[in-house]
C-alpha positions as a Markdown table, in Angstrom:
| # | Residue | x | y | z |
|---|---|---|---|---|
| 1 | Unk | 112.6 | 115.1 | 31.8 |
| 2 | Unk | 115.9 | 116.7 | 32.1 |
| 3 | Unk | 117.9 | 116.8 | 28.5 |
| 4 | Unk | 115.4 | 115.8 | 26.3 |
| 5 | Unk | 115.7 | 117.2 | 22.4 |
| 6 | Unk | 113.0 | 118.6 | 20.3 |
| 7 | Unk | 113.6 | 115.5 | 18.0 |
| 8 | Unk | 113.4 | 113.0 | 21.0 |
| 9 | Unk | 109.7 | 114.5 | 22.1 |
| 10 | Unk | 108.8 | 114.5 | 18.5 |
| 11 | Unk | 110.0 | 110.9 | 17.7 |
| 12 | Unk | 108.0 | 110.0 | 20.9 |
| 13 | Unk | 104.9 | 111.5 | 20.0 |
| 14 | Unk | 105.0 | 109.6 | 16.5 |
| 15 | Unk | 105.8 | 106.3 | 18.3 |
| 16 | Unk | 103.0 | 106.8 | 20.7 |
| 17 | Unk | 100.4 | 107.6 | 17.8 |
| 18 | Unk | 101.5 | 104.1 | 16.2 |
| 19 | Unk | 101.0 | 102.1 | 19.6 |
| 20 | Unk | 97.2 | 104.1 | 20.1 |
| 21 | Unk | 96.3 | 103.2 | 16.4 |
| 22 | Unk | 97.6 | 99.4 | 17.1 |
| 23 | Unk | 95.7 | 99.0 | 19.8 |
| 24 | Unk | 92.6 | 100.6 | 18.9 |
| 25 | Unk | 92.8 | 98.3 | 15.5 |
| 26 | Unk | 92.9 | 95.3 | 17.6 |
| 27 | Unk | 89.9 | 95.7 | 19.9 |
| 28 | Unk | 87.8 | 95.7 | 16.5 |
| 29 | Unk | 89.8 | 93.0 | 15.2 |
| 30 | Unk | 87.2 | 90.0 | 15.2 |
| 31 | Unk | 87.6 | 87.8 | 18.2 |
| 32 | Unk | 89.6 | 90.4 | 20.3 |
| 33 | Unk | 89.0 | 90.6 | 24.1 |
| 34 | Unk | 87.0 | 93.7 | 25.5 |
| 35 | Unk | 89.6 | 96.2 | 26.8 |
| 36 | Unk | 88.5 | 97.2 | 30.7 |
| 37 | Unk | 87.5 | 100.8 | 31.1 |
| 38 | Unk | 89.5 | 102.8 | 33.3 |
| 39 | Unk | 88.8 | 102.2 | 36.9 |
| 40 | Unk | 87.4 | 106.2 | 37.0 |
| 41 | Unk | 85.0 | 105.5 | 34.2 |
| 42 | Unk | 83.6 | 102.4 | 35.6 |
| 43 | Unk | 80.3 | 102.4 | 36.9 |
| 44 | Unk | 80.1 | 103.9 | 40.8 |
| 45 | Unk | 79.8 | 100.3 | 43.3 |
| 46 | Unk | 76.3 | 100.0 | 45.1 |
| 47 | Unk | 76.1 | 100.9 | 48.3 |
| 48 | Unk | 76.1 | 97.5 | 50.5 |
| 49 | Unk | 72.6 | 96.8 | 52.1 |
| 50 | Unk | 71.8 | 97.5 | 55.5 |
| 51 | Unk | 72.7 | 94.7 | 58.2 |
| 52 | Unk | 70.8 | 95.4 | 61.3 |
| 53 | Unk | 72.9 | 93.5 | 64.3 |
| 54 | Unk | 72.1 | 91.6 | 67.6 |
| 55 | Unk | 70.5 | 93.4 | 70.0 |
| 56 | Unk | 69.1 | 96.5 | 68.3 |
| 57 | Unk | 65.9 | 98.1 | 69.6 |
| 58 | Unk | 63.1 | 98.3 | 67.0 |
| 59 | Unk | 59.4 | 99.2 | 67.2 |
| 60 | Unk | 56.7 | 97.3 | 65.5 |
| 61 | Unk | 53.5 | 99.0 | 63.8 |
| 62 | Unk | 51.5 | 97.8 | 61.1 |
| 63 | Unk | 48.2 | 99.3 | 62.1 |
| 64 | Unk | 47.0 | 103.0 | 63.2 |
| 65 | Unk | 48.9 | 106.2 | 62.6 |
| 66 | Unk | 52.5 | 105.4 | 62.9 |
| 67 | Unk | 53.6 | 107.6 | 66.2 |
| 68 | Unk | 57.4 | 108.4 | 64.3 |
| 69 | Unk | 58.5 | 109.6 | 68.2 |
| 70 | Unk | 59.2 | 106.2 | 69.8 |
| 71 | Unk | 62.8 | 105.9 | 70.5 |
| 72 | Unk | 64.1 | 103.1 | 68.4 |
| 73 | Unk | 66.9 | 103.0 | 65.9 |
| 74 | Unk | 64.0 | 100.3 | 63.5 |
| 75 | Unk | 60.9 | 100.7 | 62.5 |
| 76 | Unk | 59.0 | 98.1 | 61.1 |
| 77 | Unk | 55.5 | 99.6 | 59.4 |
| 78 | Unk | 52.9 | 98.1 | 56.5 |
| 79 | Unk | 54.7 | 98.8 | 53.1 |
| 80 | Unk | 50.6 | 99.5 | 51.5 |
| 81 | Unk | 50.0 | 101.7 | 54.1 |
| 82 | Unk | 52.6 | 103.7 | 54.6 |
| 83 | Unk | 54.4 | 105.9 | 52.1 |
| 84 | Unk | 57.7 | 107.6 | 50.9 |
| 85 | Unk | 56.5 | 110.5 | 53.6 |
| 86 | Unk | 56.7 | 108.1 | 56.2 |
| 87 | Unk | 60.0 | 106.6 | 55.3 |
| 88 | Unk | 61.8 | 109.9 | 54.6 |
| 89 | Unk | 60.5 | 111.3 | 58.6 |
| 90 | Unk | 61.9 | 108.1 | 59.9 |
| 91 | Unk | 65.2 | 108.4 | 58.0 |
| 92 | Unk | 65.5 | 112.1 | 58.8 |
| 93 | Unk | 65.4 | 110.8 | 62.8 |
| 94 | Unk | 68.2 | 108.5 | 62.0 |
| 95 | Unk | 65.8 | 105.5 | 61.7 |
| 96 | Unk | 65.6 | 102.5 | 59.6 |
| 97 | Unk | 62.8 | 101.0 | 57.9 |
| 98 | Unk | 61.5 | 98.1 | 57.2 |
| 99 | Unk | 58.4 | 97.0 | 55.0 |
| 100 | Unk | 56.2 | 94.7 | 56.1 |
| 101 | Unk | 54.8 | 92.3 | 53.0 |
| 102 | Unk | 52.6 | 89.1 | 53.2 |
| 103 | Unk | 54.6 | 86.8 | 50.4 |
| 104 | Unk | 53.0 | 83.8 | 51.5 |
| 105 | Unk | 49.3 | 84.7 | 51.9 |
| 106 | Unk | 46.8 | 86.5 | 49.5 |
| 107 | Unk | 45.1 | 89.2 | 51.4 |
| 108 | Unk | 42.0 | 90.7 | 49.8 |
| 109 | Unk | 41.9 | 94.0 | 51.0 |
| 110 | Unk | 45.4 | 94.9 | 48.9 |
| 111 | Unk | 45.1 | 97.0 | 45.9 |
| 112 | Unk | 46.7 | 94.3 | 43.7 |
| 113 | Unk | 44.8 | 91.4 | 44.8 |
| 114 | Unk | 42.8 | 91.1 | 41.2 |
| 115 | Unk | 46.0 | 90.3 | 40.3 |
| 116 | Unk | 46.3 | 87.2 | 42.2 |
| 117 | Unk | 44.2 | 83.8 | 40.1 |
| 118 | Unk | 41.9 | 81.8 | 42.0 |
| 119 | Unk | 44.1 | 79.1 | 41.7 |
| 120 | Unk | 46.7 | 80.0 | 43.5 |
| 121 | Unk | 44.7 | 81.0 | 46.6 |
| 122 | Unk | 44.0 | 78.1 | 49.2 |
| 123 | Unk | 42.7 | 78.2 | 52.8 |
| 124 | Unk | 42.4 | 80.7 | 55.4 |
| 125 | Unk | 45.3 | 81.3 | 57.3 |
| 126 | Unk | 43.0 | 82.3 | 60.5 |
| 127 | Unk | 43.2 | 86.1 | 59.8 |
| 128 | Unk | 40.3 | 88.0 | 58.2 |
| 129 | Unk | 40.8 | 88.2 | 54.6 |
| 130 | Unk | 43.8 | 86.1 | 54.4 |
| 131 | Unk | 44.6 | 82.9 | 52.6 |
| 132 | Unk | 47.5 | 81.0 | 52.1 |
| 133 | Unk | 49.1 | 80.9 | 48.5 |
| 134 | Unk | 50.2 | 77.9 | 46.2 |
| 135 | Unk | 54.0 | 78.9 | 46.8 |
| 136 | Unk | 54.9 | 76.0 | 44.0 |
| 137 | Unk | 53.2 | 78.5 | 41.4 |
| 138 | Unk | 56.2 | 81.0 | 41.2 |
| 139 | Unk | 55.3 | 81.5 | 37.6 |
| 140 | Unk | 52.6 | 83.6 | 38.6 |
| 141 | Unk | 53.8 | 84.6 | 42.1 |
| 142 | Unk | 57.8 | 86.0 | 41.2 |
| 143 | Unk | 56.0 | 88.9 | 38.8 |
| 144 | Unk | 53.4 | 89.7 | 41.6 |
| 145 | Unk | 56.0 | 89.6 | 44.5 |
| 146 | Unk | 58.9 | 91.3 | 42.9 |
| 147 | Unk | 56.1 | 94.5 | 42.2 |
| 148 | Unk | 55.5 | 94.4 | 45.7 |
| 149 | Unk | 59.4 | 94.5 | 46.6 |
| 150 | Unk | 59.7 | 97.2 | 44.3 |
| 151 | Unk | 57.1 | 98.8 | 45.6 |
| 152 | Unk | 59.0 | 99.2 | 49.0 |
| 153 | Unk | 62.2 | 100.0 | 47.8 |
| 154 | Unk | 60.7 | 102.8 | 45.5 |
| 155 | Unk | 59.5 | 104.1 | 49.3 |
| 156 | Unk | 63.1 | 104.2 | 50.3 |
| 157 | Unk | 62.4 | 101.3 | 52.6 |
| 158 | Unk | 65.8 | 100.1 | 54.0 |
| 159 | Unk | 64.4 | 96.2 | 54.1 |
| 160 | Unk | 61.7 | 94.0 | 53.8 |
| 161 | Unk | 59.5 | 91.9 | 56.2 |
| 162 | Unk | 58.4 | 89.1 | 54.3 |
| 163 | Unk | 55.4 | 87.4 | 56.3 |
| 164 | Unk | 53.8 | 83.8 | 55.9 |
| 165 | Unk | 56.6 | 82.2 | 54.9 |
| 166 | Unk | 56.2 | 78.9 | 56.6 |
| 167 | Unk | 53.2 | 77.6 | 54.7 |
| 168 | Unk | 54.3 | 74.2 | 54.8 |
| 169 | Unk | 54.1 | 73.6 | 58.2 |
| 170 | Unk | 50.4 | 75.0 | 58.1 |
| 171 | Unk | 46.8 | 73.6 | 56.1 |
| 172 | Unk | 47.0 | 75.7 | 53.4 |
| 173 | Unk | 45.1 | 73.6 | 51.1 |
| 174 | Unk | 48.2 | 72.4 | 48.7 |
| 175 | Unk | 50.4 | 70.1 | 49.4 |
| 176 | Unk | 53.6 | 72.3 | 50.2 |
| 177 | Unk | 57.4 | 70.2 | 50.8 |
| 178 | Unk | 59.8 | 71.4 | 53.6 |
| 179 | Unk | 61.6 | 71.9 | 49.4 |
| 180 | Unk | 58.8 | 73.6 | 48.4 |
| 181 | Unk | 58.8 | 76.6 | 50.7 |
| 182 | Unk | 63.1 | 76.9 | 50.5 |
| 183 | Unk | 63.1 | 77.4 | 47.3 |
| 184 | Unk | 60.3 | 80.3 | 47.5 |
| 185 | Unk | 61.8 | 81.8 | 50.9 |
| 186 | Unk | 65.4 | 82.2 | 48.8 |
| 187 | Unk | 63.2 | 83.3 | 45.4 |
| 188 | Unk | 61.8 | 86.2 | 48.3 |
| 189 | Unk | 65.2 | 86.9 | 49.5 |
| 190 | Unk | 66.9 | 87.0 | 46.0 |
| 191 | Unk | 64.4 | 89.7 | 45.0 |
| 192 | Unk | 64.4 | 91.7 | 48.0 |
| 193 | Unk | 68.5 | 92.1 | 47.4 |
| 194 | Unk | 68.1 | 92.0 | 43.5 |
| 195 | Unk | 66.2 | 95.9 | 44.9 |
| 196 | Unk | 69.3 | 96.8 | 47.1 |
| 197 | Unk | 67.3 | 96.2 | 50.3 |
| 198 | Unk | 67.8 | 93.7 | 53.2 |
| 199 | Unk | 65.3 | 90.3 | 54.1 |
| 200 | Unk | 64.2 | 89.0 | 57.2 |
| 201 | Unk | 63.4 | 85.5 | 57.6 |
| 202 | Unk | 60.0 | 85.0 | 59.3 |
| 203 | Unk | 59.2 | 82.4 | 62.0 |
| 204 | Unk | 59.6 | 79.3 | 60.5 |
| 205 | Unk | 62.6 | 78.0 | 62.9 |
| 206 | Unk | 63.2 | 74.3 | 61.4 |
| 207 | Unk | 64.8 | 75.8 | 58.3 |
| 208 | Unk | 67.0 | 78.5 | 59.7 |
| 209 | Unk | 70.2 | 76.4 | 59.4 |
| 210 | Unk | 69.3 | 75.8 | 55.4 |
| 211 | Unk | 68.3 | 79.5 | 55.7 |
| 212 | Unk | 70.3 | 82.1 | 57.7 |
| 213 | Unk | 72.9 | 82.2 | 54.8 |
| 214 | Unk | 70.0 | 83.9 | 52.2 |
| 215 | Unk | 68.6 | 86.5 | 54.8 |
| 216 | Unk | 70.0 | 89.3 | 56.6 |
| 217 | Unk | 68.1 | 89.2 | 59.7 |
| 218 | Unk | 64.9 | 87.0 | 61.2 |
| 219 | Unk | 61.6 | 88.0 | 63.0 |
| 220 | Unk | 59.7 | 86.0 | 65.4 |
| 221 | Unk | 56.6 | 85.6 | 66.9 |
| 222 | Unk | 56.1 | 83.8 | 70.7 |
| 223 | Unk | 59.2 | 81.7 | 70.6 |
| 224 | Unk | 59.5 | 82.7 | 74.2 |
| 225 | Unk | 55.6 | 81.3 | 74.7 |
| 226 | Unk | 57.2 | 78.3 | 73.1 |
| 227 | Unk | 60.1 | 77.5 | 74.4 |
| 228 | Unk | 62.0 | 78.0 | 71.1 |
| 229 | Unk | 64.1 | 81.0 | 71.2 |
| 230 | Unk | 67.1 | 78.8 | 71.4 |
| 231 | Unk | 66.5 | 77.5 | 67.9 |
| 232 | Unk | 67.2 | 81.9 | 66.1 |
| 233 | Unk | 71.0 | 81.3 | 67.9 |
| 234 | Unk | 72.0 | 80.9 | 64.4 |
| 235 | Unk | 71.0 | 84.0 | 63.2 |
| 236 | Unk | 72.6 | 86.2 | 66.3 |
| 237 | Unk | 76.2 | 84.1 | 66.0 |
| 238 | Unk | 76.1 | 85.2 | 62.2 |
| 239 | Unk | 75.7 | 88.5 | 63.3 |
| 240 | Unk | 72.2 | 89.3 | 62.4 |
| 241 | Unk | 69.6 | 90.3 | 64.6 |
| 242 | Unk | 66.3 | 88.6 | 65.7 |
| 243 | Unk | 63.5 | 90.5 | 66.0 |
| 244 | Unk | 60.8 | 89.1 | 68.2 |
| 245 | Unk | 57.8 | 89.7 | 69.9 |
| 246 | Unk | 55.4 | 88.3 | 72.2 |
| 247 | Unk | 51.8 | 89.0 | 72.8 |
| 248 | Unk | 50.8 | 86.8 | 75.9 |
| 249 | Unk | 54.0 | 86.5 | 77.6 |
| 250 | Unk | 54.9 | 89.2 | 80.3 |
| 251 | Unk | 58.2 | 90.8 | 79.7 |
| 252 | Unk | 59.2 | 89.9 | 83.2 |
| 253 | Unk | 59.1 | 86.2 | 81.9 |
| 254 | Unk | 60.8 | 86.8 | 78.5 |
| 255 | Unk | 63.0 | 89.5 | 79.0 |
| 256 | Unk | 66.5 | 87.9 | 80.6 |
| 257 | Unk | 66.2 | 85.2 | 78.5 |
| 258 | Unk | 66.1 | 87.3 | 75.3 |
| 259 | Unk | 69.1 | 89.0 | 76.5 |
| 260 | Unk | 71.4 | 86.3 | 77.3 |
| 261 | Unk | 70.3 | 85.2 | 73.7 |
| 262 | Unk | 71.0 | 88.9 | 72.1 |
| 263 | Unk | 67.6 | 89.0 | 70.8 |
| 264 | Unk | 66.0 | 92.2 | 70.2 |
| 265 | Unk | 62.4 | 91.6 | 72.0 |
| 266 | Unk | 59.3 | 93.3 | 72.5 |
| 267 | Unk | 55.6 | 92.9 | 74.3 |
| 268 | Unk | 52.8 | 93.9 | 72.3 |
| 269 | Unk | 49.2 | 93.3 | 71.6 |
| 270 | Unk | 48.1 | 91.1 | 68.8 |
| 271 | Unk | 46.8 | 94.6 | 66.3 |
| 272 | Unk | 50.3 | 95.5 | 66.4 |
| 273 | Unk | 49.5 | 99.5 | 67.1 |
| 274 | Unk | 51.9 | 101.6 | 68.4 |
| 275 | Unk | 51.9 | 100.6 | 72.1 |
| 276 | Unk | 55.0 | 98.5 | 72.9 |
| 277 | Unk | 56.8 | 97.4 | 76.1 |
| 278 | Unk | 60.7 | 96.4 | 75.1 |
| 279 | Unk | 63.2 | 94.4 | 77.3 |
């Protein structure tokens, strides 16, 4: 500044020292509130979690080699199966990924199913070497579960497919609540976004109005076949896609339908391979 004596700096230097000291003597003082870093030395913000959007083409495999040359912007593949190899091809094509994990049904071919107590396991939900869980016993389930959601997003999986989540509505040998089986479908969801990744919400149609809040997206299975594609509106005027497929249902019967609902729809056979027909 323009005029300024030698004295003047050096008084200013002297009074700016005092002020330092004072303040650094008062954050230690006991009781003293914590002083916010500067905004440069604060830690960087997380990158916010993918949010796939009405309408978006996706491909789903969970068995056989996954054929990476399908033209879809989402892949949805086994997260045991498939590895970080897998994940990084599909990114490097502009892809996103999601892992497919069964939260709501022990499966006895997974490498971590010693780790699941007899206790919690229940009936057969119809699929070799499936059975439903006792979703009641998060205790033992949340440490098991939260591995497996690690697991995914250590593979640089972009979400996570959650599947048998609507155990209440099925025999599973326990006597599960419409309560019961929210509070596990938000524990799922809170884990899958405590890993930085986005949650679908899978089938289970009477609670999406309780649930389209907690998860980013839904998947569904034959609502066309059953006349309730209607009830995933929710999720598309939210913003979030629905991705659905049909097995038995020929696209010409599905198809305008799913567009005039913005769904993002697919034919495909019941092993879930690589063959697909989309609308």
């Amino acid at each position: 500044m323009r005029g300024t004596t030698a004295g003047t700096r050096t008084w200013g230097r002297v009074a700016l020292a005092a002020l330092i000291l004072s303040a650094v003597l008062a954050g230690c003082a006991p009781g003293a509130a914590p002083v916010d870093p500067p905004a440069a030395s604060r830690a960087p913000r997380t990158v916010p979690r993918w949010q796939p959007q009405p309408g978006v083409d996706w491909q789903w495999q969970l068995s056989g080699r996954v054929d990476t040359t399908v033209d879809a912007p989402v892949y949805d593949v086994d997260g045991f199966d498939q590895g970080a190899a897998t994940v990084s091809a599909l990114h490097r094509e502009g892809r996103k990924v999601i892992c497919y994990l069964s939260t709501g049904a022990w499966e006895d071919f997974r490498p971590d199913a010693d780790g699941f107590p007899a206790s919690v396991r229940g009936r057969s939900n119809g699929w070799d070497g499936e059975w439903w869980l006792d979703i009641r016993r998060t205790d033992v389930l949340e440490p098991l579960m939260e591995a497996r959601i690690a697991m995914c997003a250590k593979k640089g999986f972009d979400a996570v497919e959650p599947d048998n989540m609507d155990g209440y509505l099925n025999s599973t040998g326990f006597p599960l609540t419409a309560r019961d089986q929210l509070r596990y479908n938000r524990l799922i969801a809170r884990l899958v976004h405590r890993h930085g990744m986005a949650v679908g919400l899978k089938n289970d149609l009477p609670q999406i109005p309780e649930l389209v809040g907690d998860f980013d997206f839904a998947v569904n299975e034959q609502c066309a076949q059953y006349g309730e594609c209607a009830a995933l509106s929710p999720f598309v005027e939210a913003g979030k896609a629905v991705f659905h497929a049909e097995y038995e249902v020929p696209v010409a019967e599905f198809c305008a339908e799913s567009r005039r609902l913005r769904l993002s729809s697919l034919l495909k056979k019941y092993e879930l391979g690589a063959w697909r027909r989309g609308c």
